[in-house]
C-alpha positions in Angstrom: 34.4 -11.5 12.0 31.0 -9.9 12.9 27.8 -11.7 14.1 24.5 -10.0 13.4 22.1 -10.7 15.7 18.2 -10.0 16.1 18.6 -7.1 18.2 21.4 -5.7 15.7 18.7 -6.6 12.8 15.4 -5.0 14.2 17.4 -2.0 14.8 18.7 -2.0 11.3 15.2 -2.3 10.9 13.8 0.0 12.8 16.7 3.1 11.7 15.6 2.0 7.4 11.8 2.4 8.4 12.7 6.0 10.2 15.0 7.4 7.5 12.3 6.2 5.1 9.5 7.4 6.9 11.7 10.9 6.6 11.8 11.3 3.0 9.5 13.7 1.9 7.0 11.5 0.1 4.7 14.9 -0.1 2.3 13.5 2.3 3.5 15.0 5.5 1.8 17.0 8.4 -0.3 19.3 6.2 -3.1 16.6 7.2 -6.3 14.9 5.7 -6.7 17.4 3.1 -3.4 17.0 1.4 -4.2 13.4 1.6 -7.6 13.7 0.4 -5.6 15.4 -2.7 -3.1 12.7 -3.2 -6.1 10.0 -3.2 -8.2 12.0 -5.9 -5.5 12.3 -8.0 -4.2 8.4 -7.4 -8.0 7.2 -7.8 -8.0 9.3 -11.3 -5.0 8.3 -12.5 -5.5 4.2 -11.5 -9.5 4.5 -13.2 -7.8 6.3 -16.6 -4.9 4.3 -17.0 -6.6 1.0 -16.3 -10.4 0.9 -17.1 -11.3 -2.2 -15.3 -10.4 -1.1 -11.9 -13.6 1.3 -12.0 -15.9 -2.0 -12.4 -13.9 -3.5 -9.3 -14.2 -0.6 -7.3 -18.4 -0.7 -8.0 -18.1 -4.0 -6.2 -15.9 -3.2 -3.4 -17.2 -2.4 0.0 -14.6 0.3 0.8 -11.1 1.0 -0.7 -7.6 2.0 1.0 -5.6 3.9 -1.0 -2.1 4.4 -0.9 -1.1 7.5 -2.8 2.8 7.3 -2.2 4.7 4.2 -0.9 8.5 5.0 -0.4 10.6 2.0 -0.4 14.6 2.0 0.2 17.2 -0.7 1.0 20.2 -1.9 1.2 20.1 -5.3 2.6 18.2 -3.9 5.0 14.9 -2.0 4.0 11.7 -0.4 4.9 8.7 1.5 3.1 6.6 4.1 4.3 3.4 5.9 3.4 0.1 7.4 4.3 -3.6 7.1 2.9 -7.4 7.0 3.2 -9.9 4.5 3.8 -12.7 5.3 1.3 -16.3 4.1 1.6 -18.8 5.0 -0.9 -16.0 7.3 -2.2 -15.9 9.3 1.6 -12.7 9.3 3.4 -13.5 7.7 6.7 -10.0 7.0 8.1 -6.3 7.9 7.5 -3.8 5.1 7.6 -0.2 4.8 7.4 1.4 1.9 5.9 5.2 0.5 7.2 6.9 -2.7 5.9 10.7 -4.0 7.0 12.3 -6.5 5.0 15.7 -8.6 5.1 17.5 -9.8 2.4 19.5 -9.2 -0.8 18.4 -5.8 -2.0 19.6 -2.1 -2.7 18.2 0.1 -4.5 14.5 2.6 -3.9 11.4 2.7 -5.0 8.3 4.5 -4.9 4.8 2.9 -5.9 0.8 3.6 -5.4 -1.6 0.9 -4.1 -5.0 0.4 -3.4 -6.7 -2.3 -1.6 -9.7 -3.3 -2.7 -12.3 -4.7 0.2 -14.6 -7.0 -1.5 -16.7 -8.5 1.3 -18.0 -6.8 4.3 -16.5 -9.2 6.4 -13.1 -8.1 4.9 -14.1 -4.7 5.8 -14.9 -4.9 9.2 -12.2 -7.0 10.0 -9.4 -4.6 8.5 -11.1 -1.6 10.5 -11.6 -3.0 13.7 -8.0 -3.8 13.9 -5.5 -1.7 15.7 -2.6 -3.2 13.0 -3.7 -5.1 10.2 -1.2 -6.7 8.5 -1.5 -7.8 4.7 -0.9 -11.7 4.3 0.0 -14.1 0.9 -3.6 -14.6 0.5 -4.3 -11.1 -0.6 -5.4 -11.4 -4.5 -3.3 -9.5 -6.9 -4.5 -7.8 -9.9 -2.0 -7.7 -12.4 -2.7 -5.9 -16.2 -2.2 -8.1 -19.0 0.3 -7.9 -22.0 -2.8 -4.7 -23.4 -2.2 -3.1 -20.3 -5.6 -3.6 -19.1 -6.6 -4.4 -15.3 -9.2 -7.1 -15.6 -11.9 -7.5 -12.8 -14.1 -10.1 -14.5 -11.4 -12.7 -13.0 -12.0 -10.9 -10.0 -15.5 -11.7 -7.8 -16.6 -10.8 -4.0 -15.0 -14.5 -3.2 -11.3 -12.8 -2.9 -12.1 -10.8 0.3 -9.4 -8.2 -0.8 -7.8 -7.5 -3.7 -4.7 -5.5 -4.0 -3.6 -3.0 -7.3 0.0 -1.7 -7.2 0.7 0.5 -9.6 3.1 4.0 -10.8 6.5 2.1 -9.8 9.2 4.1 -10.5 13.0 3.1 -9.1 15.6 1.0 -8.7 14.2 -2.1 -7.0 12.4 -5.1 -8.8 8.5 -5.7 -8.1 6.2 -3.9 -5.4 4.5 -6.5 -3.4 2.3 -5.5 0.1 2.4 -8.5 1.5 3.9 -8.2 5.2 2.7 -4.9 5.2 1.3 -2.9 8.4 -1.3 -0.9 8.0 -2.2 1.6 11.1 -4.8 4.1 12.0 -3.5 7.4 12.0 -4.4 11.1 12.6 -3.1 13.4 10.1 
């Protein structure tokens, strides 16, 4: 009979995130620009498909966007990615993105997100941080049964508002919640 133990867990842990982290998610070491690519063509693709999200990006302070989040487990799992900090649609920072998680899973995943920054406050906050971590009070937007991203529901009171979209893969529901999100230079 085995134990597992913490130390046994957060390498578990640790090893997902790396192997992960070492898939290929097309956002490697060719630097900002390749990034600055990936966002365009997220950003188009999130406005065409789902209108509303250009109204909610008009009220938004700055956005984060996640072009390519690569998520695999097997009891054990991690996700990885990399992304830009928009302001007044002008990169300003590169982030990467890392989540572990514990529990009854298998399967991968792959998945854009955006986070929308809705009050200056929110802003500020999630920049002067060294690793800003996304909690359960992060509003969703979620399309209705039309397919439709509503921001009317949506107003500066939810200090950021998340948008996960494009899954494609094995494992149920994206969620950022318990997320890490770190400064990075490409």
């Amino acid at each position: 009979m085995s134990t597992f133990s913490r130390r046994s867990f957060l390498m578990a842990a640790g090893a997902t995130t790396a192997l992960t982290a070492a898939c290929g998610n097309g956002v490697g070491s060719q630097g900002g620009a390749r990034i600055d690519a990936r966002v365009d063509s997220t950003r188009d693709f999130l406005f065409s498909r789902y209108p509303g999200t250009v109204d909610l990006s008009n009220k938004a302070q700055g956005i984060l966007w996640m072009p390519l989040i690569t998520e695999a487990g097997f009891g054990v799992g991690g996700s990885y990615g990399r992304g830009a900090l928009r302001i007044n649609d002008v990169t300003v920072d590169y982030y990467s993105a890392t989540q572990a998680s514990f529990g009854l899973q298998i399967g991968a995943q792959q998945y854009a997100h955006a986070l929308f920054f809705m009050t200056a406050e929110a802003l500020s906050t999630f920049r002067r941080s060294p690793g800003w971590s996304a909690g359960a009070d992060l509003e969703y937007a979620l399309n209705d049964e039309g397919g439709n991203v509503s921001a009317e529901t949506l107003t500066a009171l939810d200090p950021v508002v998340a948008v996960v979209f494009g899954q494609a893969g094995l494992l149920a529901g994206a969620s950022v919640e318990g997320t890490k999100y770190s400064r990075i230079i490409p």
